[in-house]
N, C-alpha and C positions, 0 to 999 in steps of 0.2 A: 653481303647485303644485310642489312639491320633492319628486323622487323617492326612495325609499327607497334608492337607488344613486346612491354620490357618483362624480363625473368622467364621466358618461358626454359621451360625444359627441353633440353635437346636429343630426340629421340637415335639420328643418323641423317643418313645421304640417302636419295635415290640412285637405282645404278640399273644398268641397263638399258632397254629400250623402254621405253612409255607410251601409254595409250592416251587420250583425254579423257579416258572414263577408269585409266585401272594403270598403276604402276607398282613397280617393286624397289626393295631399300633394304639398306645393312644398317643393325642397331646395333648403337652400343648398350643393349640391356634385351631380355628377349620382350619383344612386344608381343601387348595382349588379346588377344580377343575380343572383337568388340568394343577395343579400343579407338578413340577419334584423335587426328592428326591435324596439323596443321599447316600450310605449304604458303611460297610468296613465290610466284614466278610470271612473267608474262606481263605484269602490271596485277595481276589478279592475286586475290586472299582466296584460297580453296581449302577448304575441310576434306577430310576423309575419314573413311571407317576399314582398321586393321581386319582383313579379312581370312588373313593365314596368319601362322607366326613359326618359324623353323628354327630349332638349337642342332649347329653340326660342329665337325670339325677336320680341320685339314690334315691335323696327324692319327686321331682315332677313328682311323675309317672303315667301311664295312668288309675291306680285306683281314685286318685283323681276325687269325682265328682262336690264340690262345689267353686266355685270363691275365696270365704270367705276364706277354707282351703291353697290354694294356694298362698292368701294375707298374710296370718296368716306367712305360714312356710318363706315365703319370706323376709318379716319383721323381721322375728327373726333369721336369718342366722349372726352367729359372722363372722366378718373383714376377720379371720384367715380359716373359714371351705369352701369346695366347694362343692358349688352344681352343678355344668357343670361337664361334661366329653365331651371330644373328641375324636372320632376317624374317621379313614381313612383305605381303602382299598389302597395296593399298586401294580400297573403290574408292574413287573421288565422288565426291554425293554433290560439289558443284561450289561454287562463288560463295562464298560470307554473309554476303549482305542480301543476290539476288538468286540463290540457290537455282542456278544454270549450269552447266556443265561445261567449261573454258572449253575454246575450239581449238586449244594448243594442247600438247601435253608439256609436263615438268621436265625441265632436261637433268641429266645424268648429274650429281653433285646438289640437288637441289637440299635445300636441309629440311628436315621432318621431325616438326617439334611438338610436343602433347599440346594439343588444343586447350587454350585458355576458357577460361569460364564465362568471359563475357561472351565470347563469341558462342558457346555452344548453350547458355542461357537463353541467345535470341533465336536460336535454332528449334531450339524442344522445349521452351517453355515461353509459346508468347501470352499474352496479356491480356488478349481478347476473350470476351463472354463465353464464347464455344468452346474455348480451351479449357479442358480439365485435368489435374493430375491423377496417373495411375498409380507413377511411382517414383523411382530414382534411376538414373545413368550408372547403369552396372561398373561402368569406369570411372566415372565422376561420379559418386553420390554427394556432393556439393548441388547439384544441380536437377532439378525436377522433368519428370516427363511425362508429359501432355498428348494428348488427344483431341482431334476435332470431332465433338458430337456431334456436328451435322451432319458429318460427312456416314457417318453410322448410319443415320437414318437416310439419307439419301445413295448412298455406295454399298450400303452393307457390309458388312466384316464375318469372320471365318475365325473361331479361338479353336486351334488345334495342335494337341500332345500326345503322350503317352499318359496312361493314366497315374493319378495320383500327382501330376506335374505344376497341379496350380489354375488349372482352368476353372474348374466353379467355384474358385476365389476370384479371378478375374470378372468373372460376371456379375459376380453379388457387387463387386467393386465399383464396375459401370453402369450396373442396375441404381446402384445408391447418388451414385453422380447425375446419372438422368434427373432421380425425383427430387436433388438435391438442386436441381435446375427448373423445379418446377414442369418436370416432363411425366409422361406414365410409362409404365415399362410391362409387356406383360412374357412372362418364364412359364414353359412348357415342361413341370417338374417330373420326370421320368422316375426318379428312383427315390422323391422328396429327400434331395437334398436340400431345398431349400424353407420348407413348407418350418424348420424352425427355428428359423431365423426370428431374432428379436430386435429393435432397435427406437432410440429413444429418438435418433434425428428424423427417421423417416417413417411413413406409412407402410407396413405389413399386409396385404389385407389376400389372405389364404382362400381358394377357392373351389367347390367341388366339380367335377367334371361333367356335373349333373346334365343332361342335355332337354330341350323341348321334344317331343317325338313328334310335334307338326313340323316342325321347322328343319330337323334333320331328312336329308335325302335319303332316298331308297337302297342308293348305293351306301350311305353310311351304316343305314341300317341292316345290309347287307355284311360290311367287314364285322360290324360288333358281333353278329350272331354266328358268322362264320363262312356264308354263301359265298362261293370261289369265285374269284372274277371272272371263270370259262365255265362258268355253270350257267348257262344262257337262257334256258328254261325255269329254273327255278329262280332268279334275277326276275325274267318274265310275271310269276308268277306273285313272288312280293311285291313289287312293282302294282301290280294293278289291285292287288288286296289293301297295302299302305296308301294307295290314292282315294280307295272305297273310306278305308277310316278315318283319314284327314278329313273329309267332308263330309264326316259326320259331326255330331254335337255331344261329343264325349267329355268328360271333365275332370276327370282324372288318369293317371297313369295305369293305375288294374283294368279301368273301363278301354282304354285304348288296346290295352296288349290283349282284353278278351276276347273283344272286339275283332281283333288281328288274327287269332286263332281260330276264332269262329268262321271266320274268311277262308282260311284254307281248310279246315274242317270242309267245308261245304262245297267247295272249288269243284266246282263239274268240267271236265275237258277233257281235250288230247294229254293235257301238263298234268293228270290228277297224282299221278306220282311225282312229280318235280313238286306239289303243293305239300304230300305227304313228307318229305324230305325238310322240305322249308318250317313245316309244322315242326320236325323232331328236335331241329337245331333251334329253334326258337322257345321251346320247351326247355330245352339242356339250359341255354342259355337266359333262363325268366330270371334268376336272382339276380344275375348281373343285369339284366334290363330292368329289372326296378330299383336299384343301386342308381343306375346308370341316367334314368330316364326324370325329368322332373317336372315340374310344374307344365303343362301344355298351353298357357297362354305366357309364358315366361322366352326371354330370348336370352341367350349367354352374355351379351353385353351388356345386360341391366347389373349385374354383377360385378364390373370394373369399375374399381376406384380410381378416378382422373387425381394424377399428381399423389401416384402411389405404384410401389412394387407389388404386382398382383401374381401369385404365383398359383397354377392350376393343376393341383396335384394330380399325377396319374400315376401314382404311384400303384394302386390294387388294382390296374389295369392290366388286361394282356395285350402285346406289341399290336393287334390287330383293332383292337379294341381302342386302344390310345391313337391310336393309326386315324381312324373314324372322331375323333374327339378333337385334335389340330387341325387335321383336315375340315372341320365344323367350323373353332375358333379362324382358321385364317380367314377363311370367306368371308365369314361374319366382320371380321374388323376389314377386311378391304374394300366389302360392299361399303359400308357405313364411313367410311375416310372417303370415298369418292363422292357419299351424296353429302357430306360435309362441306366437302372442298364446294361441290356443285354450289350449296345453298352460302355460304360464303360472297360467291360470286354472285347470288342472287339477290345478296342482304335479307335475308330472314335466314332462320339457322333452329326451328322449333323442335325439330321430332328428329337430328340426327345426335348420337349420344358421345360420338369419341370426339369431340370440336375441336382437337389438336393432335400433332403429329404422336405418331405409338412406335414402340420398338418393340419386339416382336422375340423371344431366343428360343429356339428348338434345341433342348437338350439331345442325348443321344442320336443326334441328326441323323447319323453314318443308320438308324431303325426306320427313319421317316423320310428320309430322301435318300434310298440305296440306290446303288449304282447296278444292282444286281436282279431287282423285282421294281416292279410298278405299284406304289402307294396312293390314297388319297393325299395325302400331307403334300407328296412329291410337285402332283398337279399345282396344288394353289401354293408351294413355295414357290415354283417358278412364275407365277402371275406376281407374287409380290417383287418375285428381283428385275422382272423386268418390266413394271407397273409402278411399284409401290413408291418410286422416289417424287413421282408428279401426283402423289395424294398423301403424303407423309407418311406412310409405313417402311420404318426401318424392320431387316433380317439381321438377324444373329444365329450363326450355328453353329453349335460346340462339340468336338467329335474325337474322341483316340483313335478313329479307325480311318484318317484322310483317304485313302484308296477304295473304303467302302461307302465312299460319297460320289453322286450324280455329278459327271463332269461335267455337264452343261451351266446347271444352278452354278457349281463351284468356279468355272469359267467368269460368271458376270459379277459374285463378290469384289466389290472395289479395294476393301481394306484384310487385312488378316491380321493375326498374332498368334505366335505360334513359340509354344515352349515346347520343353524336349522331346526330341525325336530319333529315336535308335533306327527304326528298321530304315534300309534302303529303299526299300518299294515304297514306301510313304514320303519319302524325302523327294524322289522322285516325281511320284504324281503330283505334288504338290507345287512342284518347280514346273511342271510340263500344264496344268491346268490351272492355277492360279498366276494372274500377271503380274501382280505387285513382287511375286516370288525367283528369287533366280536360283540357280544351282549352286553359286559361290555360299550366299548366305544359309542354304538347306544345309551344307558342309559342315556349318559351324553351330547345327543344336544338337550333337550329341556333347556337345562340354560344356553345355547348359543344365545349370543344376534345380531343383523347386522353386519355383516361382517366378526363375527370371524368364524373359521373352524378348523375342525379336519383333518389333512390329513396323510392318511396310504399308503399303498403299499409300490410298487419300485421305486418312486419317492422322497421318502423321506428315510432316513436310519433309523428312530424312530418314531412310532406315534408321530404327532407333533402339539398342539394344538397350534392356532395362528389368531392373529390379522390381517387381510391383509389387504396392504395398498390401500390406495381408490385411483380411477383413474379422476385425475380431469377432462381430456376432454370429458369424457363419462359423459354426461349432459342429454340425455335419459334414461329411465328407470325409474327412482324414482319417488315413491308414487304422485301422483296429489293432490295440494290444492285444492279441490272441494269447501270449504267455499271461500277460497279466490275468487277462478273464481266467483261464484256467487254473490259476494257481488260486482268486477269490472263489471258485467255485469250488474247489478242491478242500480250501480250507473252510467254507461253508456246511458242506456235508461233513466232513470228521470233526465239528464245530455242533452237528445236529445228531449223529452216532452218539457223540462222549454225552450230552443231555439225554438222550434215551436209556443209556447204557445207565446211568443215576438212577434211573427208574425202577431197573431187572433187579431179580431177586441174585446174590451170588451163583455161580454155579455148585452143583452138590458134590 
C-alpha cells in the first residue's frame, strides 16, 4: 500500500497480535525512545509513540556461557547473515488528523514508518494563542513543542524529577511564557532559586514574605511561632489574646507584638500555664516576627505586580514558618479571584486587585502538601485544585520527592511533566496517583537525560516527549563546582600567606 507521504523512512512491520491502543513490531534499525511512528491501516493515518525498544539475537543467546564461544560465533558471522534483531513496543496516541484512538487495531505486516514532520508539526505545535513553546521533540528537533496555558490554569500541572533534572528551569520557562502572554505568575521561592533572575523581556518583581499580623489567622500565627497543632490549650489561649489585639488600635508591628505579650503576661485562668508557654515561644521567636510581620494596615496582594513574575522569597524561613506564609498567600489570592470573578459579573470591579486569571507554583511541594503530616499550605492547595479553575487560579507544584506528595491534591492535577526518575517507588506512585500517567510511559524516564521531559495530560494533545529549552537568566540552581571553589580558596589563602610571609623579618 503507498502512503499518502512520499520519502518517508521505513522503520519495519508490525508482528504479532495488536491492541487498538498498543502494538508490537520488528525494525530494521533499533528504535528509539520516544520515538513517534507512523502507521496507514483500516482507512486510518495513526501516530504513535515507541515505548520500549529491544536489541537481541537468535545465535547469541543467554545460554551462552563462555567468552571464547561468543568470539567464535562472531568471527564467523558471513557479510550477508544477521545476527541482531529489533524490536519496539508501539502506544498508538490515535488518528492524524482527529487524535482518536481507531476502533481496529493494525494487522500483522503493517509498515511503521518515522513520522513525518508535517504530521507531528500539527500534533505538538498548533498555532493557536494558548499554545506556547517549551521546547523541541527529543526525536524530531525540526519540530517545536507546545503547551496549552489554559489548561495550567484550569487543570493544573505537577513538574516532577529527581533533583538537578531540569525542573526550576522548566518553570522559569513557563513563568516567562505566562507574562510573555500578558498573564501574572506568582513562585513560592523556597530556597531563592529564583529571587535572581534577571531579564530584559519580562518583569521581575521580588517580594518579602512580610505578612499583616491583622490579617494573618491565629492558626498562622500559631505554625510561625511554633504552637503544635495538638496543643489545644495554648491554640486556645493565642486565639483569644490575637482576637484582644486585632481590635485594638495599634499601629505598628512592636506595638502589636507588645501588645500580644502583655495578653499572655496577664492571662488569668485554668490555661495560665498554656499562656506562659505561648509567652516563651513567642519570645524565642520575636526576631523572626519582626522580620516576618509588616505593615498592619497592608494586605500581601498590594505587592503583586499584574503581568509580571512575582517571586516570594522564603527563602530565611523555616519549613513551618514558610508553611504559614503560602498557606496566607493561597487564601489571599483565591478570596480575591472569587470576588473578581463575582464583580465581573456584577460590572463594577473597584476594590478587587488580581482582575485576571493567576498561576500559582509551590516549590518544594512534597514540604507544603506532604502526604505524611497536615500543613496549612495542604488545606488551601486543595481548595485551589478543586475550586480555582471556575475563578482562574491555576496550581503548579514542583517536587523530587513524588511519593512524599498528598495523593488526593496529586490525584486532581490534570497535566504533569516529568523528568528523570530513577527510584521505583516514585515511578510507581505516580503512575497509580496521577491520571495523565501510565506505567509504560514512567518505564521510560530513567533514560531521560537533563532537561528532557515527558509531558502528558490536558496540556498537551499527545504524550509528548521533549527537549525543553534552557532559560538563560536563571543562573541559580545548577549543580555547584565544589572542586573548583576549593581549589580558588586554596589558592587564595597561600596567595595571602606568600603576602604576609614579605612582611616577617627572616628567621635567625
Amino acid at each position: 500500500m503507498m502512503s499518502a507521504y512520499q520519502d518517508l523512512e521505513l522503520l519495519g512491520y508490525v508482528v504479532g497480535e495488536a491492541r487498538p491502543y498498543k502494538a508490537d513490531f520488528v525494525a530494521l534499525r533499533p528504535p528509539q525512545l520516544g520515538e513517534y511512528v507512523y502507521m496507514e491501516y483500516g482507512g486510518y493515518s495513526v501516530v504513535g509513540l515507541v515505548e520500549s525498544s529491544i536489541t537481541g539475537s537468535t545465535v547469541l543467546t543467554n545460554d551462552l556461557r563462555f567468552p571464547e564461544d561468543v568470539e567464535r560465533i562472531v568471527n564467523n558471522v558471513r557479510s550477508n547473515e544477521r545476527m541482531l534483531y529489533y524490536r519496539g513496543s508501539i502506544r498508538i496516541l490515535g488518528d492524524a488528523k482527529e487524535l482518536r484512538i481507531p476502533p481496529i487495531a493494525p494487522p500483522p505486516g503493517t509498515k511503521v514508518w518515522r513520522a513525518p514532520s508535517e504530521i507531528l508539526e500539527a500534533m505538538f505545535a498548533p498555532k493557536a494563542n494558548n499554545w506556547v513553546r517549551v521546547g523541541v521533540l527529543l526525536r524530531a528537533p525540526d519540530v517545536e513543542a507546545k503547551v496549552d496555558l489554559n489548561k495550567v490554569v484550569t487543570r493544573h500541572l505537577a513538574i516532577l524529577a529527581k533533583t538537578g533534572m531540569g525542573k526550576s528551569n522548566l518553570v522559569a520557562l513557563l513563568a516567562k511564557r505566562v507574562v510573555e502572554k500578558g498573564g501574572t505568575i506568582i513562585i513560592f521561592d523556597y530556597h531563592g532559586e529564583y529571587k535572581t533572575m534577571r531579564s530584559k523581556d519580562i518583569q521581575i518583581n521580588v517580594i518579602s514574605p512580610r505578612l499583616n499580623p491583622k490579617s494573618i489567622t491565629f492558626d498562622e500565627l500559631a505554625r510561625i511561632i511554633g504552637v503544635r497543632p495538638n496543643a489545644t490549650r495554648q491554640r486556645t489561649v493565642l486565639k483569644e489574646c490575637k482576637e484582644k489585639v486585632d481590635a485594638s488600635d495599634v499601629r505598628t508591628v512592636d506595638e502589636y507584638l507588645q501588645q500580644l505579650k502583655l495578653c499572655l503576661k496577664t492571662y488569668r485562668g485554668q490555661s495560665k500555664d498554656a499562656a506562659e508557654k505561648v509567652l516563651e515561644l513567642l519570645e524565642a521567636h520575636e526576631k523572626t516576627l519582626e522580620r516576618l510581620l509588616g505593615n498592619v494596615a497592608g494586605d500581601v496582594l498590594d505587592r503583586v505586580v499584574l503581568g509580571a513574575m512575582n517571586i516570594v522569597d522564603l527563602s530565611e524561613l523555616r519549613s513551618y514558618q514558610a508553611d504559614a506564609v503560602v498557606a496566607h498567600w493561597i487564601q489571599r489570592v483565591l478570596e480575591d479571584r472569587k470576588f473578581a470573578e463575582w464583580c465581573k459579573r456584577q460590572r463594577v470591579c473597584h476594590s478587587a486587585r488580581l482582575l485576571h486569571p493567576v498561576v500559582l507554583v509551590i516549590e518544594e511541594a512534597h514540604v507544603f502538601i506532604s502526604s505524611s503530616s497536615e500543613t496549612a499550605s495542604k488545606h488551601q492547595a486543595e481548595l485551589v485544585v478543586r475550586e480555582g479553575r471556575k475563578f482562574g487560579v491555576g496550581l503548579i507544584i514542583v517536587s523530587q520527592r513524588p511519593r512524599g506528595l498528598d495523593p488526593n491534591i496529586l490525584s486532581q492535577i490534570g497535566s504533569l511533566a516529568v523528568l528523570r526518575i530513577v527510584h521505583p517507588e516514585d515511578q510507581t506512585y505516580i503512575a497509580k496517583h496521577c491520571e495523565p500517567a501510565t506505567q509504560e510511559i514512567m518505564e521510560q524516564l530513567p533514560g531521560l537525560n537533563v532537561g528532557e521531559a515527558i509531558l502528558v495530560g490536558e496540556w498537551v494533545r499527545v504524550p509528548t516527549v521533549a527537549k525543553i529549552d534552557l532559560v538563560e537568566e536563571k543562573v541559580f540552581g545548577a549543580d555547584i563546582d565544589a572542586v573548583s571553589e576549593w581549589h580558588r580558596t586554596k589558592t587564595e589563602v597561600e596567595e595571602k600567606i606568600a603576602e604576609i610571609e614579605d612582611y616577617l623579618p627572616p628567621p635567625p
